[in-house]
Backbone as a printed PyTorch tensor [residue, N CA C, xyz], in Angstrom:
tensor([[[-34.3190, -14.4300, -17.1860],
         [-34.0680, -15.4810, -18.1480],
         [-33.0380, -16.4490, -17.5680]],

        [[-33.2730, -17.6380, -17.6800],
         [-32.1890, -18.6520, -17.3770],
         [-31.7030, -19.5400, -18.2860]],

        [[-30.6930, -19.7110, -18.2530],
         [-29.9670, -20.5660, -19.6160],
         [-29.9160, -21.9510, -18.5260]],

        [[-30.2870, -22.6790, -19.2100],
         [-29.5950, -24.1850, -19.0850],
         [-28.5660, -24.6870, -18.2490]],

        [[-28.0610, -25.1330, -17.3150],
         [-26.9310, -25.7650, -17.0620],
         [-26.2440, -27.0880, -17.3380]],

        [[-24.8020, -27.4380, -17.6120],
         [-24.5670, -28.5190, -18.5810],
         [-23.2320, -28.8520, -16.8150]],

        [[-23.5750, -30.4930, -17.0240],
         [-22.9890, -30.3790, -15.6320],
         [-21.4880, -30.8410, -16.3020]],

        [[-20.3360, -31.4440, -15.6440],
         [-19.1390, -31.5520, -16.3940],
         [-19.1050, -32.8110, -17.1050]],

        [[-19.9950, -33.9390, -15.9450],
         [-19.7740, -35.0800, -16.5420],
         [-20.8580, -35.4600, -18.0750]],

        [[-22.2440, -34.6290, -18.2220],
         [-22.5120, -34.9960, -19.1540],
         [-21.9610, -34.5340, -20.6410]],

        [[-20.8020, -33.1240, -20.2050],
         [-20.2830, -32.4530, -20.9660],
         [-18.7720, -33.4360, -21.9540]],

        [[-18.2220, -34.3350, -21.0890],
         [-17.2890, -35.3530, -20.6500],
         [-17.9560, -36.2880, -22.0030]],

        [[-19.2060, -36.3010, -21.6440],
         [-20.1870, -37.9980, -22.2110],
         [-20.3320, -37.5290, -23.4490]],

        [[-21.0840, -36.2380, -24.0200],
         [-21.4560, -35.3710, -24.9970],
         [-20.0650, -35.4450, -26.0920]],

        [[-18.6630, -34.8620, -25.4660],
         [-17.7150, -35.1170, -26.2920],
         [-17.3320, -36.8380, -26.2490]],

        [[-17.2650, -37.3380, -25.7420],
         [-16.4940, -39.1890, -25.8120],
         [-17.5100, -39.6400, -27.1710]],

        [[-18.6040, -39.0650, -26.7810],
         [-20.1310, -39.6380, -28.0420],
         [-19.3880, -39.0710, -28.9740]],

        [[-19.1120, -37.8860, -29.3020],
         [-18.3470, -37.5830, -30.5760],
         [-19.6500, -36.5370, -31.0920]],

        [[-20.9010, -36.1760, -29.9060],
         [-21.8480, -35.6130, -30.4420],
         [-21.5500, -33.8080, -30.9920]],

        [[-22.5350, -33.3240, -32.0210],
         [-22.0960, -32.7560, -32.4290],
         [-22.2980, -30.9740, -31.3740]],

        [[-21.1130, -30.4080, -31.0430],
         [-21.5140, -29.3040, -30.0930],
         [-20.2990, -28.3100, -30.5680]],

        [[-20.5050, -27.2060, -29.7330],
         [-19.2170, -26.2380, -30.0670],
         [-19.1680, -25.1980, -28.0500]],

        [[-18.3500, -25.2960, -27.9520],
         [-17.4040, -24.9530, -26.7890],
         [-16.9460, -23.6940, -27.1440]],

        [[-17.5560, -22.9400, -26.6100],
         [-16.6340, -21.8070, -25.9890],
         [-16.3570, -20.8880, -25.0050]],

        [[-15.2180, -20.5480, -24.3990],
         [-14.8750, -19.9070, -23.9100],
         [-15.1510, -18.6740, -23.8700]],

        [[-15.6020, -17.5840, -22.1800],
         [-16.5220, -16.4550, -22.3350],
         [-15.2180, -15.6560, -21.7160]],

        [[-14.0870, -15.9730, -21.1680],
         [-12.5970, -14.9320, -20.6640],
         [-12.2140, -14.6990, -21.9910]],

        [[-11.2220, -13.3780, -21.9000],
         [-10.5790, -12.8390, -22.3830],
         [ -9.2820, -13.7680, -23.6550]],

        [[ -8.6150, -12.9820, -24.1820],
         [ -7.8300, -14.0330, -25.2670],
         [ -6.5810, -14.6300, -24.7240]],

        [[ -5.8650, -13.4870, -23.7320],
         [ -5.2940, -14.2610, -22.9000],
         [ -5.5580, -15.4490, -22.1160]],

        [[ -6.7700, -15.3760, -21.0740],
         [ -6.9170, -16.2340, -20.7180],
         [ -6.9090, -17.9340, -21.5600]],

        [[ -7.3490, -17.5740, -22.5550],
         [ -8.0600, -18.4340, -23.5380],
         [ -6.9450, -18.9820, -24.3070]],

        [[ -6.0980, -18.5640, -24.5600],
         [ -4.2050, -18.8040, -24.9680],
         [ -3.5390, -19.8270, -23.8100]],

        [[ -3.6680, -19.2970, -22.6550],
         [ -3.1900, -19.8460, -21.5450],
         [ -3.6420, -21.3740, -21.2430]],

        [[ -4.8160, -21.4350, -21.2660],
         [ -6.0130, -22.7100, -21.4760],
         [ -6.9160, -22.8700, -21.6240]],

        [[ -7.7010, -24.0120, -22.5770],
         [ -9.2410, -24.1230, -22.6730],
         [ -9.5240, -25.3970, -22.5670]],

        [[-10.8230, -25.8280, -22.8200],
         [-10.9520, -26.9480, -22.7480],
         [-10.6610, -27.1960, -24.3070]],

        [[-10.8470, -28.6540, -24.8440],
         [-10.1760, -28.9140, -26.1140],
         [-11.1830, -28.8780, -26.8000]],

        [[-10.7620, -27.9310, -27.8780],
         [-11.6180, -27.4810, -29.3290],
         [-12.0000, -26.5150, -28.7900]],

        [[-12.1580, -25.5240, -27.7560],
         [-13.3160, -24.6710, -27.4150],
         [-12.4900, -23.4130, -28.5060]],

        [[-13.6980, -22.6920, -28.6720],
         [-13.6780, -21.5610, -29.4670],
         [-13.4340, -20.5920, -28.1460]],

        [[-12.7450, -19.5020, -28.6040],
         [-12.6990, -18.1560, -27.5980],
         [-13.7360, -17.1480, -28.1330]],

        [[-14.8360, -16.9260, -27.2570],
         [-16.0780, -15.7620, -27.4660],
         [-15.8130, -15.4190, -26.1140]],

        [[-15.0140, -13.7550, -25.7710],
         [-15.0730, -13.4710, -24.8040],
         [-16.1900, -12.6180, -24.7910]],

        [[-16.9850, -12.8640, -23.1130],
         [-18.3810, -12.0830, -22.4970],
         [-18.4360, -10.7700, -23.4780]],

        [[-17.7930,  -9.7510, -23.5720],
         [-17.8440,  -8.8360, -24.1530],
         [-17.8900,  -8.2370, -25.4420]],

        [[-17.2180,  -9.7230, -26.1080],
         [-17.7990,  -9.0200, -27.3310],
         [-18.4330, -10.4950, -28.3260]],

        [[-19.4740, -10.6710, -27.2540],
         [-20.4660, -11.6750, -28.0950],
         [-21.3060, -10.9040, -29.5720]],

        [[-21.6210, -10.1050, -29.2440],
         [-22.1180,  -9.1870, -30.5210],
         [-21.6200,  -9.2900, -31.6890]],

        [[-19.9090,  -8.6920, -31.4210],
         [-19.3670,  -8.4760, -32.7290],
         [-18.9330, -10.2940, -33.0980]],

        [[-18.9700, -11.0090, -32.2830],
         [-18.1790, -12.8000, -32.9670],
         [-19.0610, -13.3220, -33.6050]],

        [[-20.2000, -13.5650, -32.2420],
         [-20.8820, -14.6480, -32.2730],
         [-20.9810, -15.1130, -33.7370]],

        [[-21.9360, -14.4610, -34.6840],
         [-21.8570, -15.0010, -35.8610],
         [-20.9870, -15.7170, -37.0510]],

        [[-19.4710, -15.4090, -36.4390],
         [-18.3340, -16.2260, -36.9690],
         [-18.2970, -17.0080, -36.0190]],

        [[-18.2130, -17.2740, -35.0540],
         [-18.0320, -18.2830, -33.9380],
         [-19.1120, -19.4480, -33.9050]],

        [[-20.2410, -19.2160, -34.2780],
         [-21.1640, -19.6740, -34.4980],
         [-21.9850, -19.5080, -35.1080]],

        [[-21.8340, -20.0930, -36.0430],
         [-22.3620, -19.8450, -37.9180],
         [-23.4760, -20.4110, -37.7710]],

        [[-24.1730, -21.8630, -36.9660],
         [-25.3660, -22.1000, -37.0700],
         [-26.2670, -22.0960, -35.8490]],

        [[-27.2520, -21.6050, -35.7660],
         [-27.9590, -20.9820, -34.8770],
         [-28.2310, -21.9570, -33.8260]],

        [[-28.1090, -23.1490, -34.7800],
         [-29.3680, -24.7170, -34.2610],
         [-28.1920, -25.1200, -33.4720]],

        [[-27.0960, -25.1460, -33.1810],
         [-25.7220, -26.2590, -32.8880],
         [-26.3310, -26.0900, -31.1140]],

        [[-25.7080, -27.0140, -30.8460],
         [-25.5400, -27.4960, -29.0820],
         [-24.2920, -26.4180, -28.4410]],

        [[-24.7150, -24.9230, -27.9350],
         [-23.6630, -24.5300, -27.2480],
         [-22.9820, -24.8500, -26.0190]],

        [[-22.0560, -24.8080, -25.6100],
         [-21.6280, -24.5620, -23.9610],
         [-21.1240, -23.5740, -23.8800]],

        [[-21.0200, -22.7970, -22.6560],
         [-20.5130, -21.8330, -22.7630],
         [-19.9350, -21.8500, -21.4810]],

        [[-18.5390, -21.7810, -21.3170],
         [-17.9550, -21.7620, -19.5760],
         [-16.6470, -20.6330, -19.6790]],

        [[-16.3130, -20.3520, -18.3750],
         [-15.5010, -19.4750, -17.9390],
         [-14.5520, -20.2060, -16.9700]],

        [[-14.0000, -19.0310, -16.0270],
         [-13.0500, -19.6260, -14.8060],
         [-13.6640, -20.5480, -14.2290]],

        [[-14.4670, -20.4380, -13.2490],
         [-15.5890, -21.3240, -12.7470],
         [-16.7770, -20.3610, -12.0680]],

        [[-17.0530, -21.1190, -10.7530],
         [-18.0420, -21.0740, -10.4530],
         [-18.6790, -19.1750, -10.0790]],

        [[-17.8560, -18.5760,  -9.5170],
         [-17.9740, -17.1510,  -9.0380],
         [-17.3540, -16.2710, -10.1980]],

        [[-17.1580, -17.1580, -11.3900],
         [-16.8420, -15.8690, -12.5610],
         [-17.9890, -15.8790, -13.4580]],

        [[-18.2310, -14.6140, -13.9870],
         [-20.0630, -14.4280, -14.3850],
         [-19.7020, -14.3330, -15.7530]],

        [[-18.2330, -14.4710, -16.3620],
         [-18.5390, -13.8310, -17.6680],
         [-19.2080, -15.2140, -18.5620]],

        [[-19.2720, -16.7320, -18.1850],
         [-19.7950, -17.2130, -19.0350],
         [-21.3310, -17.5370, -19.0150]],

        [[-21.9250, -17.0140, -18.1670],
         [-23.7500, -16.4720, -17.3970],
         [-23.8750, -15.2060, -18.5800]],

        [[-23.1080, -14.1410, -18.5580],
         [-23.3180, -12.9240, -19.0500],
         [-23.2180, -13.5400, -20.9380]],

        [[-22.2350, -14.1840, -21.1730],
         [-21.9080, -14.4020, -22.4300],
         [-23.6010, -15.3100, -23.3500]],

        [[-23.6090, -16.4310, -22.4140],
         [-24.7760, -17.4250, -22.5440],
         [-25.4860, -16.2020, -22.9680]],

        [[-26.1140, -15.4460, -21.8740],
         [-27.6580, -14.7690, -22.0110],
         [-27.6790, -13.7000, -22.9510]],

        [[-26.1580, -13.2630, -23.4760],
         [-26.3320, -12.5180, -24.7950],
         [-26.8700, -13.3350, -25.9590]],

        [[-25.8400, -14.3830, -25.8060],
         [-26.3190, -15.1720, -26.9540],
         [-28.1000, -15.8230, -27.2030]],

        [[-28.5470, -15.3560, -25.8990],
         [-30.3560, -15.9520, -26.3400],
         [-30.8370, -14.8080, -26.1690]],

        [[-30.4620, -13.4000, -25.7230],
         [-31.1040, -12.2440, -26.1800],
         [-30.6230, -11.9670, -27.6320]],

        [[-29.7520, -11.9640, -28.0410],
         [-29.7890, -11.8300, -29.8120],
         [-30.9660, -12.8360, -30.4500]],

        [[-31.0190, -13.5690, -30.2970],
         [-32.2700, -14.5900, -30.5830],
         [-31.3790, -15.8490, -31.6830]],

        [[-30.3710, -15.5660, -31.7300],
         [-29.8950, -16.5790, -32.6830],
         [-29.3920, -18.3030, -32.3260]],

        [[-29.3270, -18.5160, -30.8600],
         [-29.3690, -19.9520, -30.1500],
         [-29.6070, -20.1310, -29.4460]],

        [[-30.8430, -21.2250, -29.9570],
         [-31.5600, -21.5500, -29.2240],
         [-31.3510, -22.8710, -28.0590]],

        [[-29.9060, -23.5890, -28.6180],
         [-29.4970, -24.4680, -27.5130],
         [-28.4420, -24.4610, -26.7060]],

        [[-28.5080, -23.2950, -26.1770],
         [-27.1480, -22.4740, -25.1780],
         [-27.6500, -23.3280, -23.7650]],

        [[-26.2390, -23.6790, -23.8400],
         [-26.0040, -24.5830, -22.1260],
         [-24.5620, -23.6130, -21.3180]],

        [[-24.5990, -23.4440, -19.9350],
         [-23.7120, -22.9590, -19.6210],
         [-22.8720, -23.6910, -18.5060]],

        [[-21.7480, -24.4070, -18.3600],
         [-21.1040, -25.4950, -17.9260],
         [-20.2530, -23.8750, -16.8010]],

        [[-21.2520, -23.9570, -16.1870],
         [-20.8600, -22.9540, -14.7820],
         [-19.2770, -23.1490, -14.0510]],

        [[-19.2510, -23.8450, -13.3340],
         [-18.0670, -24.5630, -12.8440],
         [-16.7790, -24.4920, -13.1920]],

        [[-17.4600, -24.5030, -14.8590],
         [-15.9230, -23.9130, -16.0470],
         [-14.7860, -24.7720, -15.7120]],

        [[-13.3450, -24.1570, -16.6030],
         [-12.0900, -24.3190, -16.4300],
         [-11.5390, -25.1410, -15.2320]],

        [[-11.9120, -24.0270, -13.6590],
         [-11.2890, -24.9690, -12.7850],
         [-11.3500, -26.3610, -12.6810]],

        [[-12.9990, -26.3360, -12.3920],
         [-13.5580, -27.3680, -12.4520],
         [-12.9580, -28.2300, -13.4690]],

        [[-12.6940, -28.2650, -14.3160],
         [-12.4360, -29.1480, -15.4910],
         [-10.8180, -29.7650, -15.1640]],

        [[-10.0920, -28.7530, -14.7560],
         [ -9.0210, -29.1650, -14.7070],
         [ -8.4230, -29.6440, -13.1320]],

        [[ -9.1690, -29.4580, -12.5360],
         [ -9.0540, -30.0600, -10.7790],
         [ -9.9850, -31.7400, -10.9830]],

        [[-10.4570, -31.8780, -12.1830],
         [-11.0890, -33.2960, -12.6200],
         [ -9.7670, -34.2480, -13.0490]],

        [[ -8.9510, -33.6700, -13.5350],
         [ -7.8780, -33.9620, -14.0650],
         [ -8.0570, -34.1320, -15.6610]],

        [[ -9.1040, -33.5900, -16.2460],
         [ -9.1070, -33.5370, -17.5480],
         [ -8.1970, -32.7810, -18.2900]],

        [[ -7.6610, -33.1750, -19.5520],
         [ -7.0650, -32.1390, -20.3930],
         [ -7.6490, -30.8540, -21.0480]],

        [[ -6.2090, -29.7890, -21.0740],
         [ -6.7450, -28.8140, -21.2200],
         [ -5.9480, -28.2340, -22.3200]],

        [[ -6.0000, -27.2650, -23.7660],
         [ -4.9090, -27.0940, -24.6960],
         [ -4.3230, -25.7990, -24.3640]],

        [[ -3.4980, -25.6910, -24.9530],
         [ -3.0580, -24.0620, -25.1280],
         [ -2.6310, -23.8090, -26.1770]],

        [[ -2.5760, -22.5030, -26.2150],
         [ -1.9780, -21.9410, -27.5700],
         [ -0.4860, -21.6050, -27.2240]],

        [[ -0.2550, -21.3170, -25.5590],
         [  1.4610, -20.8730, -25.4700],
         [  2.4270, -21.7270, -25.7700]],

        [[  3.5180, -21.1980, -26.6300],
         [  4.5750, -21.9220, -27.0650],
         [  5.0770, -22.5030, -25.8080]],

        [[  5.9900, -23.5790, -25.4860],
         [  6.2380, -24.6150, -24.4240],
         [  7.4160, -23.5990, -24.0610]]])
């Protein structure tokens, strides 16, 4: 099975449009505290099962799904849970992830106090 790939810049275009999608993050909560991209939800790889359905309440929405980057699998592993449960059907996975995002010089949030 192959999920989709979402490259950074149409990911870039997708949010500036204001179109409607949901972001999340497939690392751990630490990681995900430390930095994400902005708005992303934290669904770490492992426990897509027990979230997904709070994380993503509607089946139909535009996912992304990214990690560290390119040689970290948990947001590949996270994606393909989410289309073996059968509940979304528009899972994109922005491979490249985090690094990538932030070696662009894009902003990134955190949750750690300054």
């Amino acid at each position: 099975m192959s999920v989709p790939r979402i490259a950074r810049e149409e990911l870039v275009a997708r949010i500036d449009a204001g179109t409607d999608l949901t972001i999340v993050e497939a690392l751990g909560p630490t990681y995900y505290a430390d930095a994400h991209l902005p708005g992303a939800r934290n669904l770490p790889h492992d426990r897509v099962d027990e979230l997904a359905s709070d994380i993503l309440p509607n089946k139909h929405d535009f996912v992304v799904v990214y990690c560290a980057n390119t040689p970290c699998p948990n947001s590949d592993v996270a994606a393909r849970r989410l289309v073996e449960l059968g509940y979304y059907t528009n899972v994109h996975e922005y491979v490249e992830g985090k690094q990538d995002w932030a070696e662009a010089g894009l902003p990134l949030e955190s949750d750690v106090p300054a």
